[in-house]
C-alpha positions in Angstrom: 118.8 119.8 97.5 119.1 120.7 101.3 117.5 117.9 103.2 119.2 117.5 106.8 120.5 114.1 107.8 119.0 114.2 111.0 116.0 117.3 112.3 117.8 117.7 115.3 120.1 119.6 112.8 117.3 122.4 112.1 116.3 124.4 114.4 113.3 126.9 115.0 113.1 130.4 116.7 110.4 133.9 116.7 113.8 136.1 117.0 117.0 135.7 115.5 120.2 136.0 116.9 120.7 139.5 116.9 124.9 139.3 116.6 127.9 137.7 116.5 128.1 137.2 120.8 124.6 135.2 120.5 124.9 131.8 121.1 123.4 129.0 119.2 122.5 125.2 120.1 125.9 123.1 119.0 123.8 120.9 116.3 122.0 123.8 114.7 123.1 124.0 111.4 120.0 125.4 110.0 117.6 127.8 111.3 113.6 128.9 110.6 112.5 131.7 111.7 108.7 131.9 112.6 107.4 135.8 112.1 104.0 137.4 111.6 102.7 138.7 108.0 101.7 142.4 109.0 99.5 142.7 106.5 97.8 139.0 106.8 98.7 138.4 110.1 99.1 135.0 109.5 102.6 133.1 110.2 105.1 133.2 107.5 109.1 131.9 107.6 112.5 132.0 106.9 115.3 129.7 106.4 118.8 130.2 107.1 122.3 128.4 107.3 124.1 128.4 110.1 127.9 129.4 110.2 129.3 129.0 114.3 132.1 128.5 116.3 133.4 127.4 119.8 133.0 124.3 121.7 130.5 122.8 123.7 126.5 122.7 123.6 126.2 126.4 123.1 128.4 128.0 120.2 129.0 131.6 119.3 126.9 132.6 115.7 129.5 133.2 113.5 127.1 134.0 110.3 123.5 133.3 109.1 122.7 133.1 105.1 119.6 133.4 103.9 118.5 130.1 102.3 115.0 131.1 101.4 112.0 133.0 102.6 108.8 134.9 102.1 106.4 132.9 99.3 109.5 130.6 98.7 108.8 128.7 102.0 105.6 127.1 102.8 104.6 124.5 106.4 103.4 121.1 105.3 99.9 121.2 106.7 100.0 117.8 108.5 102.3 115.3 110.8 104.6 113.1 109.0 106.9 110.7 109.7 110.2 112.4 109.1 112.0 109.6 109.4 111.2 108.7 106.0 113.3 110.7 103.6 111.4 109.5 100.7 108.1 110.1 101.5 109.1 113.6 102.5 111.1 114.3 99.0 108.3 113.3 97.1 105.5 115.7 99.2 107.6 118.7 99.0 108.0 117.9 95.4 104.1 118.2 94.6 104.3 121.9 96.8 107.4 123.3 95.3 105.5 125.0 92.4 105.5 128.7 91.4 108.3 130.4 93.4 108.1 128.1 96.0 111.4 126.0 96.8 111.7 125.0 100.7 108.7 123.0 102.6 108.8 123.3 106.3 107.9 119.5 108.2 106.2 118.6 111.2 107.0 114.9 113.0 104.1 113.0 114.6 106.8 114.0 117.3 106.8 117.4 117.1 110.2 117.9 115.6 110.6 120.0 112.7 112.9 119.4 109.2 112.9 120.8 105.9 113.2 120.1 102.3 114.7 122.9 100.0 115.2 122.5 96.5 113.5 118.7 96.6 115.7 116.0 94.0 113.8 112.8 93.1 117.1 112.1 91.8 118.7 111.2 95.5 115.5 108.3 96.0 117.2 105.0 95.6 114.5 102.2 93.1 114.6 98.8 94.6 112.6 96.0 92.6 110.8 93.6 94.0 111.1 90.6 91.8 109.2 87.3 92.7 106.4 84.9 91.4 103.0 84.4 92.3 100.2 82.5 93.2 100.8 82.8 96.6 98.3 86.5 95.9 100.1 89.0 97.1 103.7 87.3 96.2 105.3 86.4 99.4 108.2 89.1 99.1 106.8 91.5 97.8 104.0 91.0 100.8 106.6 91.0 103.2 109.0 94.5 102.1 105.3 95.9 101.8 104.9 95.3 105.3 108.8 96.5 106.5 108.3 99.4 104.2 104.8 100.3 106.3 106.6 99.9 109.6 109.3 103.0 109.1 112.3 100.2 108.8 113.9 101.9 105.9 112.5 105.1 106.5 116.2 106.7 106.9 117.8 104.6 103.1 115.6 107.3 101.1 114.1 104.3 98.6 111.2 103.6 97.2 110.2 99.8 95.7 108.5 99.2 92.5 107.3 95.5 92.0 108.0 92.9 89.0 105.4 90.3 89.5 105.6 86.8 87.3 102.1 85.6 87.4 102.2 81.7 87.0 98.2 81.4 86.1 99.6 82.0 82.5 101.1 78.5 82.5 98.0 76.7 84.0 96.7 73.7 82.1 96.4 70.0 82.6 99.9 69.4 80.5 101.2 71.8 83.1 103.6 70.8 86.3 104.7 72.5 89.1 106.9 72.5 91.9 104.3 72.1 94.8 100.7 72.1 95.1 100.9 74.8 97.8 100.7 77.0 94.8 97.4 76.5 94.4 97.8 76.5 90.4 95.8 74.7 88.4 97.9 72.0 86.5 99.5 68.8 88.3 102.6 68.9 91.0 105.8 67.2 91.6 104.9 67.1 94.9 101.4 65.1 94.8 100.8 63.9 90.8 101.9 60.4 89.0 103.0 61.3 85.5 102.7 58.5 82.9 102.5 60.1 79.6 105.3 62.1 78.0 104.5 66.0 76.6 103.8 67.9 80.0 105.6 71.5 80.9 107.5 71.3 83.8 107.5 75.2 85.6 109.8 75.6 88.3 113.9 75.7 88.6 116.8 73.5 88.6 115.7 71.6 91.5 112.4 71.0 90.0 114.0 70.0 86.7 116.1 67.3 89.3 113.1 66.1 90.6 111.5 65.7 87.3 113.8 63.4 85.7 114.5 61.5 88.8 110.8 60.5 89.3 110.4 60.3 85.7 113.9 59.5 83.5 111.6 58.1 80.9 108.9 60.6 80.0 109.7 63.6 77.5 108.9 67.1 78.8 109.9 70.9 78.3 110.9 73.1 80.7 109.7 77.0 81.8 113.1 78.0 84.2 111.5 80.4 86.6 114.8 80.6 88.4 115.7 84.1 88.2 119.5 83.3 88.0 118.7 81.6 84.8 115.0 82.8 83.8 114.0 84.2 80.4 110.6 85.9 82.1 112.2 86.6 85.5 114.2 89.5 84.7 115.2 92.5 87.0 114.9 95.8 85.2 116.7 97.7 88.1 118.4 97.0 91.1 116.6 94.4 93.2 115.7 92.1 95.7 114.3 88.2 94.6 114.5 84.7 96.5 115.8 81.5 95.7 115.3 77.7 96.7 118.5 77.4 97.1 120.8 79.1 100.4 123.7 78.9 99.1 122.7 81.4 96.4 121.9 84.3 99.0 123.7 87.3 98.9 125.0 90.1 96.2 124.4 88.9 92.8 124.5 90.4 89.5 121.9 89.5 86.7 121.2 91.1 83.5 123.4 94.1 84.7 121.7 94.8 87.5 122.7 94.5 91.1 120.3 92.8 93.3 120.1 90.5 96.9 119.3 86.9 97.3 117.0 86.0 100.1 116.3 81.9 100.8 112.7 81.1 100.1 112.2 81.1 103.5 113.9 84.0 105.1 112.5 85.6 107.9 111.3 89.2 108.1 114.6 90.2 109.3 116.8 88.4 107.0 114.6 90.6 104.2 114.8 93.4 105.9 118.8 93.2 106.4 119.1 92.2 102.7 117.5 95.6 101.7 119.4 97.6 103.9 122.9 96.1 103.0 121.9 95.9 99.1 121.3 99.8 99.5 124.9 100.8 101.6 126.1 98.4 98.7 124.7 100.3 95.8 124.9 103.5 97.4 128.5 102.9 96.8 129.2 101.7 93.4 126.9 104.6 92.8 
């Protein structure tokens, strides 16, 4: 796959460089020619590499190589963001059918970048792990909304979710953590419990509470901590939160690198978290 780092690395001319004296833009390491079909007159394009040398903003054309061209290269129809690498690898995916391999970009900017040869391959799966009630769950809510905003437009990933729904568990022998949740059972937070036989849902801390309150009454216990869960499990790298600070940061569970964020974090501890979980896998990749 050719997909530039940056688009000021492609550039876009109606005449090229007719020798080796011509000079070229010092960034330009790929070039599209814009030219007229003579017998459609409609626009048509070319894409070449760039081989320079010299120094300094303008450097002398050393050697151009055809990349592709013709039928082979077709211009997304609308603006995208270009920023996001995914987005863009996936669209040129759906158009490189038949003979064609390169789609041309436009930037709600203007600018101009290309995909040749498109590689799911080089898009990064992130799983959102979490729980809900709250509906949507709160971190999956929240990437949802980084993700909308461009933030991790340039890490080329894409999120998948792996939602625990906790209705499953309502019932009146059912207790949770806190009555925020909204779930139908009774809460550590609100209810007296005075008979023994209930199912506590919820994590350590919960399972601390529990016995302290009450050290007489028999219970069992759902662990929906996803350091020690049987039914939250990451199936891919992720992202999840935990209760409990002191547990943020890298962690691996069930073979699968993830990120820690506190219950609470803040849009851009999340947002941090993703990024350095990605420079992270990037590299054991």
């Amino acid at each position: 796959m050719i997909f530039p780092d940056e688009y000021k690395h492609v550039g876009v001319t109606k005449a090229l460089p007719a020798g080796a004296e011509e000079l070229i833009y010092f960034l330009t390491d790929y070039l599209i020619e814009e030219r007229e079909n003579p017998e459609t007159g409609s626009s048509e394009y070319a894409l070449y590499s760039v081989r320079k040398s010299g120094d300094g903003l303008l450097r002398k054309v050393e050697a151009l190589e055809l990349i592709a061209s013709g039928e082979k290269v077709v211009k997304y129809g609308s603006e995208l963001n270009i920023k996001d690498r995914a987005l863009l690898i996936e669209t040129a995916l759906k158009l490189c059918i038949g003979k064609v391999n390169t789609v041309i970009f436009t930037g709600v900017d203007r600018h101009i970048t290309i995909v040749h040869d498109p590689d799911p391959s080089g898009i990064l799966e992130i799983e959102i792990l979490d729980v809900t009630p709250p509906e949507p769950a709160w971190l999956s809510q929240v990437v949802r909304r980084l993700e909308a905003s461009g933030i991790f437009g340039d890490l080329q990933v894409r999120f998948t979710e792996n939602i625990i729904d906790l209705r499953r568990f309502e019932g009146d022998k059912t207790v949770f953590p806190c009555s925020a949740s909204g779930l139908e059972g009774k809460c550590l937070d609100s209810d007296i419990l005075n008979e023994n036989g209930h199912m506590l849902v919820g994590c350590e801390i919960s399972k601390t509470l529990f016995e302290m309150r009450f050290p007489e009454l028999e219970y069992s216990f759902i662990n929906i901590c996803p350091f020690k869960s049987d039914i939250v499990v990451p199936s891919k790298p992720f992202i999840t939160r935990c209760c409990r600070s002191e547990k943020s940061g890298f962690v691996n569970i069930s073979g699968f690198e993830g990120a820690v964020v506190h219950w609470g974090a803040s849009e851009y501890q999340i947002a941090e978290a993703v990024r350095n979980l990605v420079n992270r896998l990037r590299k054991i990749g």
